[in-house]
C-alpha positions as CSV (number, residue, x, y, z in Angstrom):
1,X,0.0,0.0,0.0
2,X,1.4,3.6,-0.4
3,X,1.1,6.4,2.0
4,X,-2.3,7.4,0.6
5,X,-3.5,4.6,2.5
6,X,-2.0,5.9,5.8
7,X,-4.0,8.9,5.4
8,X,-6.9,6.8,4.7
9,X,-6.7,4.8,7.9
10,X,-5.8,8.3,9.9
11,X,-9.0,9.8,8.5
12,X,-11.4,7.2,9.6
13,X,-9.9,6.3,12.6
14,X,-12.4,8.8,14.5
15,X,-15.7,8.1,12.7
16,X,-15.2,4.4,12.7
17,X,-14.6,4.6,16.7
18,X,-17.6,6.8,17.1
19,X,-19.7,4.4,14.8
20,X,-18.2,1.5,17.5
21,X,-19.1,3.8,20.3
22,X,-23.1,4.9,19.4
23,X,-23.2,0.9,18.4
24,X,-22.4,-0.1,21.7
25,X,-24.7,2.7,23.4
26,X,-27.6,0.9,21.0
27,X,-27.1,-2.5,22.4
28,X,-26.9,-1.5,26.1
29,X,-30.1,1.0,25.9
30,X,-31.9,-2.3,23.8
31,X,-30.3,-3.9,27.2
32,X,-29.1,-6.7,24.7
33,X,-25.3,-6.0,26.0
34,X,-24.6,-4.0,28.8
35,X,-22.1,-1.4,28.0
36,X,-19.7,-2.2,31.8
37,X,-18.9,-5.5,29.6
38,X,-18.4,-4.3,26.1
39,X,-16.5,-0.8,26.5
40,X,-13.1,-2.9,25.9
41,X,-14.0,-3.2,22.3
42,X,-13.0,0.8,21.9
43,X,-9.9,-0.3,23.0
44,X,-9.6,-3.1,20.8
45,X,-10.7,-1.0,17.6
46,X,-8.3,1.8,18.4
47,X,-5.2,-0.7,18.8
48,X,-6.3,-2.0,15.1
49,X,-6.0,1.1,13.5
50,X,-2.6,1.9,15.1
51,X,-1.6,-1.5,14.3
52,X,-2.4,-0.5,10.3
53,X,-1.2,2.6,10.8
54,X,2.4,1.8,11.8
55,X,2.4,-1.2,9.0
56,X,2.0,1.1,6.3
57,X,4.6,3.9,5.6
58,X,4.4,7.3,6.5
59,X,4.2,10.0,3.9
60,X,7.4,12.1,3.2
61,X,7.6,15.6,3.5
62,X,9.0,17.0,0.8
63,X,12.8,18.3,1.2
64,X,14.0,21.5,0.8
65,X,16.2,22.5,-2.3
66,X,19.9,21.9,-2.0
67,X,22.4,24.3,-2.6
68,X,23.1,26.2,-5.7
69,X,19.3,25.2,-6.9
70,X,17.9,27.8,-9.6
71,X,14.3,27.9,-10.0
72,X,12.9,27.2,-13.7
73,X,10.7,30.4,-13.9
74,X,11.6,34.0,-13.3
75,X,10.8,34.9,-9.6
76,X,7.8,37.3,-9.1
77,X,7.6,40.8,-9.9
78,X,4.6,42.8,-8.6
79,X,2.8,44.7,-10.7
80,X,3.3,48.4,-11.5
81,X,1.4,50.9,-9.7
82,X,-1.9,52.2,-11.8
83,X,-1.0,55.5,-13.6
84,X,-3.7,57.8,-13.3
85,X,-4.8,59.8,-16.1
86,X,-7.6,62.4,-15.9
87,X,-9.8,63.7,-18.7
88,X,-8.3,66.7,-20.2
89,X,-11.0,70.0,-20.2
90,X,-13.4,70.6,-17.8
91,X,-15.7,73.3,-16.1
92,X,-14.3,76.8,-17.7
């Protein structure tokens, strides 16, 4: 996988443990589980992610130029200041 997929897992970390979480709130108001025996599974579901996380590599930031580097373009020149011109004539 390439580091695209670390962002991925990084990203949906949170909404996957707050899907987990309002599950689990489900169940114990339905009093099918009660939530003092199933909280552990938070716990369970973060370790997974960081588990992906730390198999797949983390992005590179990007390096800074080495010595004696030119850039391609010309580097930027502002604009010139408006010149303003006003009608000629007037009231006489």
């Amino acid at each position: 996988m390439n580091a695209s997929a670390w962002q991925i897992i990084r990203a949906v970390r949170g909404p996957v443990l707050l899907i987990t979480f309002g599950s689990l709130m489900a169940l114990n108001h339905m009093d099918k589980l009660s939530f003092e025996r199933t909280w552990p599974i938070l716990i369970i579901v973060y370790g997974v992610f960081k588990l992906l996380e730390r198999m797949m590599a983390r992005p590179v930031p990007p390096t800074w130029p080495q010595a004696g580097y030119t850039p391609q373009y010309p580097p930027y020149q502002p604009p010139p200041p408006p010149t303003t011109q006003y009608p000629q004539g007037g009231a006489q």
